[in-house]
C-alpha positions as CSV (number, residue, x, y, z in Angstrom):
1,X,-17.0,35.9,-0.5
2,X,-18.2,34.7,2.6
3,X,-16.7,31.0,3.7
4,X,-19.4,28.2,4.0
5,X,-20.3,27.2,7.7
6,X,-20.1,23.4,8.7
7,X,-21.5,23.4,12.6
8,X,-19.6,19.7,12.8
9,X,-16.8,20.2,10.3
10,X,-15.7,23.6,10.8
11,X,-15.4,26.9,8.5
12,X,-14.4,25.3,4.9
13,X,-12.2,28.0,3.3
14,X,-12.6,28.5,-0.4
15,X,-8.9,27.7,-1.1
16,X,-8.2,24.3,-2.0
17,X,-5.1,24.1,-0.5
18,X,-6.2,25.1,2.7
19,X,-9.2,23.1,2.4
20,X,-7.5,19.8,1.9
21,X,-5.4,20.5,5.0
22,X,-8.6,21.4,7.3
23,X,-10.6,18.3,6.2
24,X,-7.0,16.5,6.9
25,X,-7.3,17.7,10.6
26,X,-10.6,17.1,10.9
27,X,-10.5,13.4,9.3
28,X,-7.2,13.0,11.9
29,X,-9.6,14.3,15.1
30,X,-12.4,11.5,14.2
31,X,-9.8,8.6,13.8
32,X,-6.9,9.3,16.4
33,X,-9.7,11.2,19.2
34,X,-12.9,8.9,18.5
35,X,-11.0,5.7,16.9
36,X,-13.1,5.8,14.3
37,X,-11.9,3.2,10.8
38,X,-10.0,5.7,8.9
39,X,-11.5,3.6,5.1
40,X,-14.8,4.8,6.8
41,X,-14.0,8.5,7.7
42,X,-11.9,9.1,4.9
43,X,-14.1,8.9,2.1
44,X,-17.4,10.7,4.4
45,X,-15.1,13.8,5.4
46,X,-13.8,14.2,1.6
47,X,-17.5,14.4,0.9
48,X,-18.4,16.7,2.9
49,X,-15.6,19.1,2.3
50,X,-16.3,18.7,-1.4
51,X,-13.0,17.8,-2.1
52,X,-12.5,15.2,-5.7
53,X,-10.2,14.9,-8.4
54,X,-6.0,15.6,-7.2
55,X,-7.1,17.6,-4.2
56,X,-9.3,14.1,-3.0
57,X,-6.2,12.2,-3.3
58,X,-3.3,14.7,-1.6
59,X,-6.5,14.5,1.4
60,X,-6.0,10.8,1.8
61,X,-1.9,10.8,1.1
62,X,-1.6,13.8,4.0
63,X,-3.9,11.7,6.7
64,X,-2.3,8.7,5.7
65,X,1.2,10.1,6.0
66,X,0.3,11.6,9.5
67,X,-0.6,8.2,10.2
68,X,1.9,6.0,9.5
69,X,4.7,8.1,10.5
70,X,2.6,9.6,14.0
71,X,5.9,8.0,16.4
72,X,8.6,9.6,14.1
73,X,6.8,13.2,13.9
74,X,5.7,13.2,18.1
75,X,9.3,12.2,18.8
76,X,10.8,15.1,16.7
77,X,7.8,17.8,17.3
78,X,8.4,16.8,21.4
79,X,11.5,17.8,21.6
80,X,11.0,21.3,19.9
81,X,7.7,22.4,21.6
82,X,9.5,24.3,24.4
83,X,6.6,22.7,26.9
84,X,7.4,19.1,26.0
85,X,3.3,18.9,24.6
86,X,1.2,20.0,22.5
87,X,-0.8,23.3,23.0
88,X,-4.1,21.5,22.2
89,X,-5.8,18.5,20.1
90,X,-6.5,20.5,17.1
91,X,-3.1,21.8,17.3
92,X,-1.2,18.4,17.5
93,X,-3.0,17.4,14.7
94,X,-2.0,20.6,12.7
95,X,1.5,20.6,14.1
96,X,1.9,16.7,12.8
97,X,0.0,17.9,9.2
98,X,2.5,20.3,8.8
99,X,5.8,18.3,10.1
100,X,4.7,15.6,7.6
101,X,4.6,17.5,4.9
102,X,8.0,19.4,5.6
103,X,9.6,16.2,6.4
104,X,8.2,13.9,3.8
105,X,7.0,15.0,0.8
106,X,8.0,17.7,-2.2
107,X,5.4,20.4,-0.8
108,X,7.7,23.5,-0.7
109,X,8.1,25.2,3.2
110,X,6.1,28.4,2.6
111,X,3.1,26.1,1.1
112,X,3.3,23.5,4.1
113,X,3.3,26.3,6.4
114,X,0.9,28.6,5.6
115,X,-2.0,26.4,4.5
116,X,-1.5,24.5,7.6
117,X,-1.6,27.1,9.3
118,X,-4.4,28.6,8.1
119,X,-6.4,25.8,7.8
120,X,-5.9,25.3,11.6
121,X,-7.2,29.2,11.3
122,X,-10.6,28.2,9.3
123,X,-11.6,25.8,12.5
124,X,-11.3,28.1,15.4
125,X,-8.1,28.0,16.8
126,X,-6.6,31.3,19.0
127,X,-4.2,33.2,17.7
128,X,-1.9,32.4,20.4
129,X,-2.1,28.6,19.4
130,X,-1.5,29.6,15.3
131,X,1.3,31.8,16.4
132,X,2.6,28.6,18.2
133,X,1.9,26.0,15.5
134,X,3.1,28.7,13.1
135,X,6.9,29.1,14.5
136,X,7.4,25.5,15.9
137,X,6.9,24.5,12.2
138,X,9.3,27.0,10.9
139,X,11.7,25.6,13.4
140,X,10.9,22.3,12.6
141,X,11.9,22.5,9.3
142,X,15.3,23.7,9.9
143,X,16.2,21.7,13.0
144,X,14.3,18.2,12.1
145,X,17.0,16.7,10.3
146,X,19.7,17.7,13.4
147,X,17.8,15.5,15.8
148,X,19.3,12.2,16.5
149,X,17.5,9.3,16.7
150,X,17.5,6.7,19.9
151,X,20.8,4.5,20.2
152,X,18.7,1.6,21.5
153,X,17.8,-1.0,18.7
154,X,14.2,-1.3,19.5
155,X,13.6,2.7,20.1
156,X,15.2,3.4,16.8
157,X,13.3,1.4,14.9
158,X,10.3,2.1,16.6
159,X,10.8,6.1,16.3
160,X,12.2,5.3,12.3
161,X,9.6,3.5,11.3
162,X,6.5,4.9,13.4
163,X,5.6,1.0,15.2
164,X,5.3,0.5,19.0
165,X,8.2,-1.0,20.7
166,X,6.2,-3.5,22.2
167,X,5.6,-5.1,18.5
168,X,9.5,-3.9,17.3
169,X,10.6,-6.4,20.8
170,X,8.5,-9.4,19.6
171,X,9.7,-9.3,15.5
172,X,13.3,-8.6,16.5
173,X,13.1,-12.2,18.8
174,X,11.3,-14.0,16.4
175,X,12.5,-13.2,12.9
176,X,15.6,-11.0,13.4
177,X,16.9,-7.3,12.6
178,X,16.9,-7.9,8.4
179,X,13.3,-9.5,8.4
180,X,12.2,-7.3,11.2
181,X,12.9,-4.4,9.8
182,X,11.8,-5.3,5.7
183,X,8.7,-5.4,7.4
184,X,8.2,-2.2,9.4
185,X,9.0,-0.6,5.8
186,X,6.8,-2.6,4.1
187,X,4.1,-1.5,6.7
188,X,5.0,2.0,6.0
189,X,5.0,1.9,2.0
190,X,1.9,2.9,0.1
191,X,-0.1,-0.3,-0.7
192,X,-1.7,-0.6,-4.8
193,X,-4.7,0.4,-5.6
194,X,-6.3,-3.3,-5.9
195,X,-10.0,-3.9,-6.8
196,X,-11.6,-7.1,-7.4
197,X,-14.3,-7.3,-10.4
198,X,-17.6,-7.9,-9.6
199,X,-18.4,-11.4,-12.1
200,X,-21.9,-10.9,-11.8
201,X,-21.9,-7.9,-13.8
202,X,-19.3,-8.5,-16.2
203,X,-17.0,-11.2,-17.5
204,X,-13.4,-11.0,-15.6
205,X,-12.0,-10.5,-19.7
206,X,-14.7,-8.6,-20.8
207,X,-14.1,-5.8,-17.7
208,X,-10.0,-5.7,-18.3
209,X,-10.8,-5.4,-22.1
210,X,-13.2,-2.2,-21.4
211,X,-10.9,-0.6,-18.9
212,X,-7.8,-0.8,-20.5
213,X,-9.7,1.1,-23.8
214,X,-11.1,3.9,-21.5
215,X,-8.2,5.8,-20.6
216,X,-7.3,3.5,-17.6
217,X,-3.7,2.0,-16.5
218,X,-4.3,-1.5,-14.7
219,X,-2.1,-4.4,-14.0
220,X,-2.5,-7.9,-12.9
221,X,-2.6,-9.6,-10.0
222,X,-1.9,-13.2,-8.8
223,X,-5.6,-14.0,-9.1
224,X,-7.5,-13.1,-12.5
225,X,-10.6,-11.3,-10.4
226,X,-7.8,-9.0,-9.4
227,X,-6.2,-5.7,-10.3
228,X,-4.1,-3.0,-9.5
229,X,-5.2,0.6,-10.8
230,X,-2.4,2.4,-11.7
231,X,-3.9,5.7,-13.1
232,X,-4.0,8.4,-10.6
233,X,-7.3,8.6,-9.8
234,X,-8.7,7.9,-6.0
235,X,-10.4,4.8,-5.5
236,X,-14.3,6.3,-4.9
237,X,-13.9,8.0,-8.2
238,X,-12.7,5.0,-10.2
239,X,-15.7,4.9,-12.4
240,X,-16.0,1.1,-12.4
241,X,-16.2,1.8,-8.5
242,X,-19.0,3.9,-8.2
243,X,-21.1,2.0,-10.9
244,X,-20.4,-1.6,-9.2
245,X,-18.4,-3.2,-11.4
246,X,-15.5,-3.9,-8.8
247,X,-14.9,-3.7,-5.2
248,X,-11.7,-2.1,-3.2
249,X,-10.2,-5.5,-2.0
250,X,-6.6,-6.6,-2.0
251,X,-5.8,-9.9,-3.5
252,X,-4.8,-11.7,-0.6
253,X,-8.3,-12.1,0.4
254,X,-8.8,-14.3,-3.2
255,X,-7.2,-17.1,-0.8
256,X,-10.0,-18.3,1.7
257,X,-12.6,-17.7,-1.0
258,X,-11.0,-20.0,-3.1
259,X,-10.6,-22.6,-0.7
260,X,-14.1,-22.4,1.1
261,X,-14.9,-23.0,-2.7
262,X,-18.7,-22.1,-2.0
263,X,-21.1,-24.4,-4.8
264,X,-24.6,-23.3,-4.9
265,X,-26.6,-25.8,-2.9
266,X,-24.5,-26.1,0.1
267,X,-25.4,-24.7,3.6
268,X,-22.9,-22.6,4.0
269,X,-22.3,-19.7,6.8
270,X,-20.1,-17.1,7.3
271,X,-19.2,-15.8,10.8
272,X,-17.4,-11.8,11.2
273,X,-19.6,-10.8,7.9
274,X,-18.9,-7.0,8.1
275,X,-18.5,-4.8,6.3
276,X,-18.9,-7.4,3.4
277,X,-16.2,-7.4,0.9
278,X,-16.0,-12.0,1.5
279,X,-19.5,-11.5,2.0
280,X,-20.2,-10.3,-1.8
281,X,-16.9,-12.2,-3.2
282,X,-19.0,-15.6,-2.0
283,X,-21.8,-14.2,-3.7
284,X,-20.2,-13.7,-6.6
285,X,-19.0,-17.0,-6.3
286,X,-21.9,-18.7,-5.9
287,X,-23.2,-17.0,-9.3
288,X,-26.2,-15.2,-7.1
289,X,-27.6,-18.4,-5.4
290,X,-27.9,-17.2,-2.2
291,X,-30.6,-18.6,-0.6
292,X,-28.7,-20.8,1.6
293,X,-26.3,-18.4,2.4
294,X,-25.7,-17.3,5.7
295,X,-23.7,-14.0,7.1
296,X,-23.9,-13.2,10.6
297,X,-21.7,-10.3,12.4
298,X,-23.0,-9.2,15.9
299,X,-23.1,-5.3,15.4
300,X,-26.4,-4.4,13.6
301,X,-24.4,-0.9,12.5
302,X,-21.4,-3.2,11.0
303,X,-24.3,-5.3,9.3
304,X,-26.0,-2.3,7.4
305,X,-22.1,-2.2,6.0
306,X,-22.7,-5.4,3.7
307,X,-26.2,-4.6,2.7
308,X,-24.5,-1.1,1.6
309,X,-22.1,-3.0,-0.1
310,X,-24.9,-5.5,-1.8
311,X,-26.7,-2.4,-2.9
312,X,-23.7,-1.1,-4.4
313,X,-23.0,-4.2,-6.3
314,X,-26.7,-4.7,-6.9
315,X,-26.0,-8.4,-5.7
316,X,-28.7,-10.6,-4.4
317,X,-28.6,-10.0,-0.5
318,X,-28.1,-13.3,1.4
319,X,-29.6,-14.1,4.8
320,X,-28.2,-11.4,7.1
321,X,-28.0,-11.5,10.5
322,X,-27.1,-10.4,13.8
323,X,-25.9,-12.6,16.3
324,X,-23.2,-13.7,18.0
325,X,-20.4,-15.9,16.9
326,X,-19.6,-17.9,19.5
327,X,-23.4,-18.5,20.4
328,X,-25.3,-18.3,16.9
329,X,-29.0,-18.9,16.6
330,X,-28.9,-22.4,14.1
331,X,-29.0,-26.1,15.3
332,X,-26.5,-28.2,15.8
333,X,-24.4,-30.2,12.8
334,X,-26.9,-27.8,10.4
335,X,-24.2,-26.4,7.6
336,X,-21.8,-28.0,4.9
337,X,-19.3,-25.1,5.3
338,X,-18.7,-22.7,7.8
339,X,-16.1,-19.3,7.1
340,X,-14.7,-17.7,9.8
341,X,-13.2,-14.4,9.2
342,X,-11.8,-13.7,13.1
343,X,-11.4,-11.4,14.8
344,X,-7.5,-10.5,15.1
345,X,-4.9,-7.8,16.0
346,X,-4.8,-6.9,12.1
347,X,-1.3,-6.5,12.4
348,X,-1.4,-7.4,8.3
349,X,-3.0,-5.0,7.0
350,X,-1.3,-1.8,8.8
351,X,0.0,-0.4,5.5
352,X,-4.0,0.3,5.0
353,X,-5.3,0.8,8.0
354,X,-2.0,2.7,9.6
355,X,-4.1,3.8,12.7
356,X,-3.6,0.1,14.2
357,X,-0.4,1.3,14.8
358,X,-2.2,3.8,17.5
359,X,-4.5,1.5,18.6
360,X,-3.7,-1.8,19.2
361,X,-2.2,-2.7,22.9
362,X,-0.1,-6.1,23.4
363,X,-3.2,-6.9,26.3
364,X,-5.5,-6.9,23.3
365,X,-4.1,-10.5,22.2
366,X,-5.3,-13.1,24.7
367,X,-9.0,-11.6,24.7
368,X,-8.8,-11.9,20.7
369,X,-7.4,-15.2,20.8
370,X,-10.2,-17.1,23.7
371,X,-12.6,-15.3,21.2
372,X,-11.3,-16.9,17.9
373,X,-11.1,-20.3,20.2
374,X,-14.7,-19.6,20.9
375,X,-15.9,-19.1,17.3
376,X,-13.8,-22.1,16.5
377,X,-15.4,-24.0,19.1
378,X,-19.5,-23.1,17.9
379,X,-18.4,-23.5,13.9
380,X,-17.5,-27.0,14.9
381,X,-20.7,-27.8,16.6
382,X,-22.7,-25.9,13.7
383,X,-21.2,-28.0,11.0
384,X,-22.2,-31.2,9.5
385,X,-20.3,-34.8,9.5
386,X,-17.6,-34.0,6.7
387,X,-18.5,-30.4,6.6
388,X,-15.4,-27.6,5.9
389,X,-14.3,-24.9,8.2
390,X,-12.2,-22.2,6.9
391,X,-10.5,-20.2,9.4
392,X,-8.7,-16.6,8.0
393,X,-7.1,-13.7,9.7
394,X,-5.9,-10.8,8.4
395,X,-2.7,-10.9,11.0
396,X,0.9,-13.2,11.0
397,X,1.0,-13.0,14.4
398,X,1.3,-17.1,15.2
399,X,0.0,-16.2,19.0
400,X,-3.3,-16.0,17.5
401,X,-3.9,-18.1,14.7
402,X,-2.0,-21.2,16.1
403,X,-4.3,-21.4,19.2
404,X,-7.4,-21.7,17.0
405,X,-5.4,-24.7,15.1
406,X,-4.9,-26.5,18.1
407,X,-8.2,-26.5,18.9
408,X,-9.5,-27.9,15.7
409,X,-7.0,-30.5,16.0
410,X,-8.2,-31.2,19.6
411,X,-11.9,-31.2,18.5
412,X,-10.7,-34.2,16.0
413,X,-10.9,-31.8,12.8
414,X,-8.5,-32.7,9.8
415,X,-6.3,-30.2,8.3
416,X,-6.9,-30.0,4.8
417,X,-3.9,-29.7,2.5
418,X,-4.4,-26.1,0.5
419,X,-2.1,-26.3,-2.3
420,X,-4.0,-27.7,-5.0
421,X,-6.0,-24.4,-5.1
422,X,-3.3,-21.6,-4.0
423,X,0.4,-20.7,-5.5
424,X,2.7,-22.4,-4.3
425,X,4.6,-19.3,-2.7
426,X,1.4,-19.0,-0.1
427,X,1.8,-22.4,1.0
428,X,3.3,-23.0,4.5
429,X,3.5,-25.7,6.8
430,X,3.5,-29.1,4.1
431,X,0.8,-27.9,2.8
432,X,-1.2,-27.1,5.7
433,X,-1.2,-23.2,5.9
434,X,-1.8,-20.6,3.1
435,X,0.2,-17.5,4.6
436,X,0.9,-13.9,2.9
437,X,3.7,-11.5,3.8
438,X,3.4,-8.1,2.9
439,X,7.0,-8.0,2.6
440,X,7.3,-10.6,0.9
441,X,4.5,-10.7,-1.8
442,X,3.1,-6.8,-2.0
443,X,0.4,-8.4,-0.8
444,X,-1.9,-7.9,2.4
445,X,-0.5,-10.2,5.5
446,X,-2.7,-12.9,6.1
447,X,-3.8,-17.0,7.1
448,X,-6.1,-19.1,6.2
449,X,-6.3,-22.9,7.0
450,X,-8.9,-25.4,6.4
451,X,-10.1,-28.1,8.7
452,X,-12.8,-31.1,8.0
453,X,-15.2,-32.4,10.6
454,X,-14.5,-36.2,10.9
């Protein structure tokens, strides 16, 4: 039987095994090549190789694999390729596929091999180059474990646990070897499964009731909303998922929603809106009163995102908009709150998005940080006497998120104690800061602060 012809994704073998492995290196291409979001290409690329069921989830635990262990897997590959570098693009990305799998994971050496292999075979690739992945990968697997590591602190951590030295420097200063390093792991282990339950379809009891009687393993979270799915089945065929009922969110980002505390009524606006998981959590919040609820993001592609995500949920869609931030199209002293989800180096949520790893350069700070001073700066004139801005990232990093404080204190802004709504193990600062540590609570790294306009 004749293989199926995919002009953009390649020849898509009838094997499942080698199928998997080609969407794996296609998937790889789009997000290490084109930096594309790898919770965006992930899903479309399974799709379109009509992969579901186990072999949809051994897709997303090879690419993610590759991902999160890309230093470890160069740094021994390197040193075996005779050349010192890879043959070609496609071929890296086979050559890490197939290392991962021999180094990492149960997958026996003739499976890893040859349905590598020949899925690098299905998309093109000379036989030269599949004679070359094909014995650099049998030589991998019986030299890998031979290689030493660097001697140097910040090398060997940065080779062991797949982080760039740059980031391995700065945590060694700041918190130490021990802390330094329970965090590189934690980056590196495979997050839960977490979905939060969408309350304007069905009671928070009422859904956990239902689940737990259709087959489903779930546990709970810190926040009731919240759960972790424990049954092994991938998250876009999680039939709650792909009829609404909850959305893929992890339950650190229960914290600024909770102290934004959106009442229908208020003029409230939310500033970085895509892709709209806070965007339909305040909606849900505000029981579908909408109408004076705001969302701006300044990429009109980023804002199709929530009103996919609206549809999905079949929430009421709020006032959408494309603008910029830091020079938004309202008056002047116009909203009762303002929630600014800024811009950061996402350092806290590398253990699901591994390819920040890759991308993210130490440069990339001061540009991130004038802009979250910037969005501080136009929330403050935006909001009314008394008003609320909440201020969240989704990184630890204090060279970001402690500028933007300053500035709110400068502006004459009063930090709002946040305990009364958060557990107390979030609370930093007497009071001041709610903070989570993925080491520390198996939850996504993030801050949050609130401020009042005097």
């Amino acid at each position: 039987m004749t293989p199926r012809i995919d002009e953009k994704f390649g020849r898509r073998d009838s094997q499942p095994a080698i199928k998997i492995r080609a969407a794996a290196i296609k998937a790889l291409e789009l997000i290490i090549r084109w930096r594309k979001i790898s919770s965006l290409v992930l899903p479309k690329t399974a799709d379109r190789f009509e992969l579901s069921g186990r072999d949809r989830s051994m897709f997303y635990n090879l690419v993610f694999g590759v991902l999160k262990n890309i230093i470890f897997l160069d740094y021994i590959l390197l040193k075996l390729l005779s050349s010192g570098r890879y043959p070609s693009f496609y071929g890296s990305m086979a050559l890490r596929l197939g290392a991962y799998q021999l180094a990492m994971t149960d997958i026996p050496q003739y499976a890893a091999v040859d349905s590598t292999v020949e899925a690098l075979r299905s998309l093109g690739a000379h036989p030269k180059e599949l004679a070359l992945v094909n014995a650099v990968l049998r030589k991998f697997a019986e030299k890998w474990r031979e290689i030493s590591l660097p001697e140097d602190k910040v090398a060997f951590l940065s080779v062991k646990y797949s982080h760039p030295e740059w980031i391995v420097e700065r945590w060694l200063r700041r918190y130490g070897a021990k802390m330094t390093e329970q965090i590189l792991s934690a980056n590196n282990a495979i997050p839960p499964k977490t979905f939060r339950i969408n309350t304007l379809k069905v009671s928070v009891e009422g859904f956990k009731d239902w689940v737990k009687t259709s087959g489903y393993e779930i546990e709970d979270t810190v926040f009731a909303e919240y759960f972790n799915l424990l049954s092994d089945v991938a998250a876009g065929e999680f039939e709650p998922q792909k009829r609404g009922l909850v959305s893929v969110q992890d339950a650190a980002f229960g914290i600024p929603i909770r102290l934004l505390d959106p009442k229908p009524g208020e003029l409230i606006l939310e500033v970085g809106a895509a892709p709209g998981g806070k965007t339909t959590q305040i909606v849900e919040w505000l029981g579908g009163n909408i109408k004076n609820f705001f969302a701006i993001d300044n990429v009109h592609q980023r804002n199709l995102l929530i009103v996919e995500n609206i549809e999905r949920l079949g929430h009421p869609r709020p006032h959408i908009i494309t603008a910029d931030g830091t020079r938004p199209p309202f008056k002047k002293r116009l909203f009762d709150k303002v929630f600014i989800d800024a811009p950061c180096t996402s350092w806290g949520v590398v253990r699901r998005h591994p390819e920040i790893k890759i991308f993210r350069k130490e440069d990339d700070e001061p540009k991130l940080r004038r802009l979250q001073k910037d969005l501080v700066g136009a929330a403050f004139r935006m909001l009314k006497r008394g008003g609320l801005l909440v201020f969240t990232t989704c990184t630890t990093e204090p060279e970001e998120n402690q500028g933007a404080v300053e500035l709110m204190i400068k502006l004459g802004m009063k930090l709002l104690p946040v305990n009364e709504a958060i557990p107390e193990q979030f609370v930093e600062a007497e009071g001041l800061i709610a903070r989570t540590w993925v080491h520390k609570h198996d939850l996504d790294g993030s801050f949050t602060v609130v401020a009042r306009k005097e």
